[in-house]
Jmol script that loads the backbone (N, CA, C; Angstrom):
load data "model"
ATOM      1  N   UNK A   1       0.824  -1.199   0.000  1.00  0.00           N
ATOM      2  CA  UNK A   1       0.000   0.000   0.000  1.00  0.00           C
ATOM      3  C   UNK A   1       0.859   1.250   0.000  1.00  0.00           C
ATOM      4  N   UNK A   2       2.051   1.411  -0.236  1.00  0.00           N
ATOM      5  CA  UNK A   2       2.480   2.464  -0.330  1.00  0.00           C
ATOM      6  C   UNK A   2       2.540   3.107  -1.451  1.00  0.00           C
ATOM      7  N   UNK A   3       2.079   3.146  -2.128  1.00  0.00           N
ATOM      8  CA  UNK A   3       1.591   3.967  -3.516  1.00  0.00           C
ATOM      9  C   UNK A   3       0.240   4.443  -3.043  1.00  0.00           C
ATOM     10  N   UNK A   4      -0.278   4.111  -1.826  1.00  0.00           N
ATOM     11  CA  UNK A   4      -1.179   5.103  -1.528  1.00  0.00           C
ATOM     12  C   UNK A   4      -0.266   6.469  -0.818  1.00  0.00           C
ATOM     13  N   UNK A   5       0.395   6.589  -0.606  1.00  0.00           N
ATOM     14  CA  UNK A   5       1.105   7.890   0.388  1.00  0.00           C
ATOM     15  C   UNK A   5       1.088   9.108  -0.856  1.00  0.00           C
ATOM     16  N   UNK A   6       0.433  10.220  -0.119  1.00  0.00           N
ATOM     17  CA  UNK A   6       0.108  11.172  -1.008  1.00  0.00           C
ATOM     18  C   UNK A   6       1.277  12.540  -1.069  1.00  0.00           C
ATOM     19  N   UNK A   7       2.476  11.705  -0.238  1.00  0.00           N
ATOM     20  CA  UNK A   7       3.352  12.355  -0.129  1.00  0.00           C
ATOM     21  C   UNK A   7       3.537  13.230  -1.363  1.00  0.00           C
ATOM     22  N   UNK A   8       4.493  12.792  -2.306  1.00  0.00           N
ATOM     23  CA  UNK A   8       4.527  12.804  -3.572  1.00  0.00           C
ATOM     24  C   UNK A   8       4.199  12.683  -4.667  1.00  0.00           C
ATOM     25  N   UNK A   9       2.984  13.547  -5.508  1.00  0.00           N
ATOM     26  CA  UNK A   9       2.123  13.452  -6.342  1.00  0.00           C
ATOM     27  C   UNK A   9       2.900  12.584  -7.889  1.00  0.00           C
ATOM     28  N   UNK A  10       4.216  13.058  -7.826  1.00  0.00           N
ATOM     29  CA  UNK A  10       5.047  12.672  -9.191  1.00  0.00           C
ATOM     30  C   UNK A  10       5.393  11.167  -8.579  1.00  0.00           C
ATOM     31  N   UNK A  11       5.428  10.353  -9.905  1.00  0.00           N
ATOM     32  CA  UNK A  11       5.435   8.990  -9.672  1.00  0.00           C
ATOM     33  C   UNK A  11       7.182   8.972  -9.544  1.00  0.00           C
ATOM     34  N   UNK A  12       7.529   7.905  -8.701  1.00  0.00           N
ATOM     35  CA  UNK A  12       9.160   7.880  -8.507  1.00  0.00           C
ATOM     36  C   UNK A  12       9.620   6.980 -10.317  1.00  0.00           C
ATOM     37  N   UNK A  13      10.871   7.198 -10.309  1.00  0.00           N
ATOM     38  CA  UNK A  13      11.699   6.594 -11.591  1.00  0.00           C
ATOM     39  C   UNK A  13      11.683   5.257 -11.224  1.00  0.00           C
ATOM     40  N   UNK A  14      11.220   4.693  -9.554  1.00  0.00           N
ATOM     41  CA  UNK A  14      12.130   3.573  -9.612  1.00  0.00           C
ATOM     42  C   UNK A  14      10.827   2.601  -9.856  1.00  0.00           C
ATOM     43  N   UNK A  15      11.266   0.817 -10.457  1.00  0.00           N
ATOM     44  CA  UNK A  15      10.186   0.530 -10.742  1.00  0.00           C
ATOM     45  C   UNK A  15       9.165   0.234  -9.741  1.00  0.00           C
ATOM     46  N   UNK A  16       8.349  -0.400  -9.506  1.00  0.00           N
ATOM     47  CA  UNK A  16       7.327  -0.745 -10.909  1.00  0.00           C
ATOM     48  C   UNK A  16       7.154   0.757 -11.407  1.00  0.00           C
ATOM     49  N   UNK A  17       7.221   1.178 -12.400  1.00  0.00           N
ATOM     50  CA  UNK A  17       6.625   2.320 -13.270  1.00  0.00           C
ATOM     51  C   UNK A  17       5.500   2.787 -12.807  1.00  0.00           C
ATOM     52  N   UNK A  18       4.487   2.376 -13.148  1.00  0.00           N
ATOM     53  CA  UNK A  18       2.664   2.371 -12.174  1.00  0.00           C
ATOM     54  C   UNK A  18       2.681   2.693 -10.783  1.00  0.00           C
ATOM     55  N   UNK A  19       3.625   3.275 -10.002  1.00  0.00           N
ATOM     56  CA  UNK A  19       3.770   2.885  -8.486  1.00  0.00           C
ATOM     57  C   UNK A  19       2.441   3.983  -8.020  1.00  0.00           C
ATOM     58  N   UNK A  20       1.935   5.432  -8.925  1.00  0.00           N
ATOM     59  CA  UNK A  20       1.059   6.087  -8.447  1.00  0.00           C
ATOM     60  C   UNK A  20       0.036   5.895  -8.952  1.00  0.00           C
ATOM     61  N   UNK A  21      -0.378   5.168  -9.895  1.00  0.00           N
ATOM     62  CA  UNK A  21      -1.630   4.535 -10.049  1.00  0.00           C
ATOM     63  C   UNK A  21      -2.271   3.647  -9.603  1.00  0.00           C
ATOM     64  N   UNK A  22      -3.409   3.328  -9.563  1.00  0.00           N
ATOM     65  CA  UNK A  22      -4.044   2.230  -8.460  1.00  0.00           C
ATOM     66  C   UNK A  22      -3.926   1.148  -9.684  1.00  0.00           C
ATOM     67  N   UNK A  23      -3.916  -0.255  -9.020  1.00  0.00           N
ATOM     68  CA  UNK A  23      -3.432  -1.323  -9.681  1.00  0.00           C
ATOM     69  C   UNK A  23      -4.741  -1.986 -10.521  1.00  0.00           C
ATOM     70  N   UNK A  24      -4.545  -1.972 -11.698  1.00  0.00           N
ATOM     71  CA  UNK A  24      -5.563  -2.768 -12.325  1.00  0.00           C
ATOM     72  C   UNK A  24      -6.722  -4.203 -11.978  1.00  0.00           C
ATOM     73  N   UNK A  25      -7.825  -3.246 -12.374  1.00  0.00           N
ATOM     74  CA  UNK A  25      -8.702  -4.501 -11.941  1.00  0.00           C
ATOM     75  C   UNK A  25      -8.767  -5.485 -13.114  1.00  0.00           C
ATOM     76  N   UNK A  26      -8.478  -7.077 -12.660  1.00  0.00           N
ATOM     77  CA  UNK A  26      -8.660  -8.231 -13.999  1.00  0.00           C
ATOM     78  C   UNK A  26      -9.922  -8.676 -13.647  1.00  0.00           C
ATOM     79  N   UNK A  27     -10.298  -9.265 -14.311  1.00  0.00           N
ATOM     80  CA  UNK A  27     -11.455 -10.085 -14.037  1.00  0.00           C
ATOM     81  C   UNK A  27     -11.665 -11.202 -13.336  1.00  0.00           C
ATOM     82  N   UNK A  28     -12.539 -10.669 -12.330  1.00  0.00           N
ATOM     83  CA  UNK A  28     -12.461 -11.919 -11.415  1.00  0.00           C
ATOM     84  C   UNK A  28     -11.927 -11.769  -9.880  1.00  0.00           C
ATOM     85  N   UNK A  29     -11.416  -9.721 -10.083  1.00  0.00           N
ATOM     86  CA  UNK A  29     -10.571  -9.426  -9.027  1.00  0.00           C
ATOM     87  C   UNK A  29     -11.555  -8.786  -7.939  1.00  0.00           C
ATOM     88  N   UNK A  30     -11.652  -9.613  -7.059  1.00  0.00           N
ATOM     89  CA  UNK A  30     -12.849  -8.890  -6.123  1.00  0.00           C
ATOM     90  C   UNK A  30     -12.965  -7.816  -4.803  1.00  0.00           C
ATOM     91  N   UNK A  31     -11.609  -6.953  -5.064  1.00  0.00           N
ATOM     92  CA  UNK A  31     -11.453  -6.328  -4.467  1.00  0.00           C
ATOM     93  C   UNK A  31     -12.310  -4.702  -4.994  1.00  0.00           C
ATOM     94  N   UNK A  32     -12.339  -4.224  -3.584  1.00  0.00           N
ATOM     95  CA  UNK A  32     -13.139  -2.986  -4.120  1.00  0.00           C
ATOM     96  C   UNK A  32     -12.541  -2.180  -3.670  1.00  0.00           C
ATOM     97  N   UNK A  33     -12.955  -0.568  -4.323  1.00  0.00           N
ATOM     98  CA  UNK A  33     -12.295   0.355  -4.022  1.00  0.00           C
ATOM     99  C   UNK A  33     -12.426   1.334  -3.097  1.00  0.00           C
ATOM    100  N   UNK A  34     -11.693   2.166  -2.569  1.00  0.00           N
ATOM    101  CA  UNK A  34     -12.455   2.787  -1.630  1.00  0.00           C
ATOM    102  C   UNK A  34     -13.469   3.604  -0.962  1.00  0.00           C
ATOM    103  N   UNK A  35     -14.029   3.598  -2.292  1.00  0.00           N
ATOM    104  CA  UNK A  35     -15.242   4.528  -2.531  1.00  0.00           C
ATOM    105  C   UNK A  35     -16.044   3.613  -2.255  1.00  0.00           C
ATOM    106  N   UNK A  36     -16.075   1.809  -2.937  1.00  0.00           N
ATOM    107  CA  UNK A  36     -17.118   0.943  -3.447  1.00  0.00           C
ATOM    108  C   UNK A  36     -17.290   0.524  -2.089  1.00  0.00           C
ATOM    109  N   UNK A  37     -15.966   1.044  -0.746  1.00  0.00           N
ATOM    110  CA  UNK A  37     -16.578  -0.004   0.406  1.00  0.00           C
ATOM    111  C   UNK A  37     -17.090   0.955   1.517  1.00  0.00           C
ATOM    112  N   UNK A  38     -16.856   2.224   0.494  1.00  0.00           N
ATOM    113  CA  UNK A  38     -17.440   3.457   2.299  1.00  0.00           C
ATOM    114  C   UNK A  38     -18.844   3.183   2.017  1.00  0.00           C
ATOM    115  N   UNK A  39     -19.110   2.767   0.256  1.00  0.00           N
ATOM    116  CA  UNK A  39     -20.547   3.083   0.058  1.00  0.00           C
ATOM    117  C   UNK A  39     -21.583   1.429   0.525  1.00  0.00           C
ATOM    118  N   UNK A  40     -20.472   0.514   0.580  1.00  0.00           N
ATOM    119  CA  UNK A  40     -20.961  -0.624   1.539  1.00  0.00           C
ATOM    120  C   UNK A  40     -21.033  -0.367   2.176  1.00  0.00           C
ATOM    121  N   UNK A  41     -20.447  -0.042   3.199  1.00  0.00           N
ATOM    122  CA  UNK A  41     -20.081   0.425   5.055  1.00  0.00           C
ATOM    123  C   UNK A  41     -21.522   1.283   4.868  1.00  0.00           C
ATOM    124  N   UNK A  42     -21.556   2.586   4.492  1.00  0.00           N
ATOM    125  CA  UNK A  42     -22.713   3.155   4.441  1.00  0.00           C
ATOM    126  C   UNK A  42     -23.430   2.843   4.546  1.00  0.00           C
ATOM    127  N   UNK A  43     -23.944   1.718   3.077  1.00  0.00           N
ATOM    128  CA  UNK A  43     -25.289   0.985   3.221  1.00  0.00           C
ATOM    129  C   UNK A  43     -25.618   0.026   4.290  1.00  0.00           C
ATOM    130  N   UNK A  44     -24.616  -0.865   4.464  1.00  0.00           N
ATOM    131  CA  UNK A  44     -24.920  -1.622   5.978  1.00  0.00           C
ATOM    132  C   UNK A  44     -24.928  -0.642   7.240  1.00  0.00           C
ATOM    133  N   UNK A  45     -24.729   0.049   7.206  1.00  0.00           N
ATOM    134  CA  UNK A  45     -25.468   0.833   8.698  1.00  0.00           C
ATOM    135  C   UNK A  45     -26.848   1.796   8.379  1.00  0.00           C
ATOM    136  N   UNK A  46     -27.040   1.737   7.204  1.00  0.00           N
ATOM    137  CA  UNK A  46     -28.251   2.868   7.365  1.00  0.00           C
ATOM    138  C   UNK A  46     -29.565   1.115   7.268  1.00  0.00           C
ATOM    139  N   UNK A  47     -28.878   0.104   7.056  1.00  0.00           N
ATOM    140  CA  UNK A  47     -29.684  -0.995   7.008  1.00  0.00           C
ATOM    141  C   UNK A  47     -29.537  -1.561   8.309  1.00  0.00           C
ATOM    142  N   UNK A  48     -28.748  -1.231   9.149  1.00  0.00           N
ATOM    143  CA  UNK A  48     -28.788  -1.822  10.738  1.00  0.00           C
ATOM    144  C   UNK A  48     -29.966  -0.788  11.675  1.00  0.00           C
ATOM    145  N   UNK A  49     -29.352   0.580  11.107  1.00  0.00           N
ATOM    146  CA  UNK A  49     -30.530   1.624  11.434  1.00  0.00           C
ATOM    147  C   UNK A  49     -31.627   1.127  11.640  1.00  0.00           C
ATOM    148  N   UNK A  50     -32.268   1.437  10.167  1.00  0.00           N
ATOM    149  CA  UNK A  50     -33.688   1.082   9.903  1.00  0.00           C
ATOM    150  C   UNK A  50     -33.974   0.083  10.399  1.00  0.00           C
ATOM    151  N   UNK A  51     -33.247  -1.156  10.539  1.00  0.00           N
ATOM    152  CA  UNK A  51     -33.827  -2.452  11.235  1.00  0.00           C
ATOM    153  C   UNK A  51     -34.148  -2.830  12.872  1.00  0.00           C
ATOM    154  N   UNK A  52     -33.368  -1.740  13.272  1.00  0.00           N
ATOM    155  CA  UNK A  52     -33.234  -1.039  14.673  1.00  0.00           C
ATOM    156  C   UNK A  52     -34.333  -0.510  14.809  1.00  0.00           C
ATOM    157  N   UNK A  53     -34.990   0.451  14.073  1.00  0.00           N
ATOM    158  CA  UNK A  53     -36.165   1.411  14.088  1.00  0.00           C
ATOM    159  C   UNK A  53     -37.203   0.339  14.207  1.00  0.00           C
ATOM    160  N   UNK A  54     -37.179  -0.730  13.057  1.00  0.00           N
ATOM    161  CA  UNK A  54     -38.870  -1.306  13.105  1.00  0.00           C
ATOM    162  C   UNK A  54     -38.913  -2.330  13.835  1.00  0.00           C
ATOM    163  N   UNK A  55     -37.601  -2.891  14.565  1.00  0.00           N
ATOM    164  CA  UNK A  55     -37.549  -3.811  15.578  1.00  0.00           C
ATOM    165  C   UNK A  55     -38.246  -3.020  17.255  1.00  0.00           C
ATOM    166  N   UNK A  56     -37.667  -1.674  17.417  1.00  0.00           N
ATOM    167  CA  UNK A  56     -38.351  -0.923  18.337  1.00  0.00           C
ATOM    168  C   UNK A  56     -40.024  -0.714  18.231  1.00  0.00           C
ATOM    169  N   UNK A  57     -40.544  -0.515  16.768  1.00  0.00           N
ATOM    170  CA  UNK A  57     -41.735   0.051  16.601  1.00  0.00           C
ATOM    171  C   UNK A  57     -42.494  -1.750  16.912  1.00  0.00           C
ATOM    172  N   UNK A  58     -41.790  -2.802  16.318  1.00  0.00           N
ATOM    173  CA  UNK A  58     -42.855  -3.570  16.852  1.00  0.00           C
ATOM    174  C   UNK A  58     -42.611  -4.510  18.259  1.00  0.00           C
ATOM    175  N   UNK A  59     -41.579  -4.057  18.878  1.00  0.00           N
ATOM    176  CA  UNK A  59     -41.293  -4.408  20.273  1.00  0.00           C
ATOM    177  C   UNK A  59     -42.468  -3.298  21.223  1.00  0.00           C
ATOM    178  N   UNK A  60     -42.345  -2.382  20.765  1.00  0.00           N
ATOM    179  CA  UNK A  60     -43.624  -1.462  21.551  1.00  0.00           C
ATOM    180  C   UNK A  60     -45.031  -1.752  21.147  1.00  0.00           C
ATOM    181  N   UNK A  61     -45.606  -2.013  20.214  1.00  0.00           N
ATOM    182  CA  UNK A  61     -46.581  -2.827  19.544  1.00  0.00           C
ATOM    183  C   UNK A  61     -46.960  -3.928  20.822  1.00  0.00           C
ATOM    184  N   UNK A  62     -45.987  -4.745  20.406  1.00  0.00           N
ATOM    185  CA  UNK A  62     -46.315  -6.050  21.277  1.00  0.00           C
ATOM    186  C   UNK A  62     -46.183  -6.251  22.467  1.00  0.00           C
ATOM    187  N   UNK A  63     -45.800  -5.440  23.141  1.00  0.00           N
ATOM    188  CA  UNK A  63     -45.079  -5.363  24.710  1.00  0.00           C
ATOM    189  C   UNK A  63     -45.880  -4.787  25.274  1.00  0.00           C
ATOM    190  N   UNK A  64     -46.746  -4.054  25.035  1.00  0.00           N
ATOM    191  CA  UNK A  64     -48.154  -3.050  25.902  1.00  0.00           C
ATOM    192  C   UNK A  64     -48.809  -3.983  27.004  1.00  0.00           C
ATOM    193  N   UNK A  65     -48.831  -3.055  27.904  1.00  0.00           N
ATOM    194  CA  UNK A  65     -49.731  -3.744  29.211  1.00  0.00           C
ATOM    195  C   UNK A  65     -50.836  -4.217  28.437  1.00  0.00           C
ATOM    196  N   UNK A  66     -51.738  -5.445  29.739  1.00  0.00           N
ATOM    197  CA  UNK A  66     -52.878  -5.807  29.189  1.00  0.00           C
ATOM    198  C   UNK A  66     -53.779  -4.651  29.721  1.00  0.00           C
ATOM    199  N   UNK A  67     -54.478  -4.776  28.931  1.00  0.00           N
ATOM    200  CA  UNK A  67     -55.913  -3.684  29.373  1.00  0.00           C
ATOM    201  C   UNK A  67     -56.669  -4.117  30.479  1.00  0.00           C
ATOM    202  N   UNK A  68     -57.108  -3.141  31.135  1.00  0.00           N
ATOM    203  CA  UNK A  68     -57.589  -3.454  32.176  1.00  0.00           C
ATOM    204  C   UNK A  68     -58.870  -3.280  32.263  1.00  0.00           C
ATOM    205  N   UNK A  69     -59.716  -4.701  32.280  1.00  0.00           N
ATOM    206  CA  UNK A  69     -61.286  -4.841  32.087  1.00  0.00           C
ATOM    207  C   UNK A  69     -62.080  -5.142  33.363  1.00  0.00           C
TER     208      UNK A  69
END
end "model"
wireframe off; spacefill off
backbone 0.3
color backbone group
């Protein structure tokens, strides 16, 4: 991962050549990028959220005293 360090915008002479470019995706390569996993991360918590929310709405639903007749 050190071709991530933003130290130095100019790529060094020494090889690999590519050292400031991000490394090619082949097919089949299932790594994601860092955009593709904030926007996972993202989506799994706004989906823990919400599941949080309607787990509360029907825990209060069902949990009510009995009525008193």
């Amino acid at each position: 991962m050190r071709w991530l360090s933003m130290r130095s915008p100019i790529c060094s002479p020494t090889p690999p050549i590519a050292r400031c470019s991000p490394p090619r995706r082949r097919r089949g390569d299932r790594t994601l990028s860092n955009a593709e996993q904030l926007t996972w991360l993202l989506a799994a918590i706004a989906t823990a959220v919400s599941l949080q929310r309607a787990w509360n709405i029907v825990a209060k639903t069902t949990m009510q005293a009995p009525d008193k007749a």
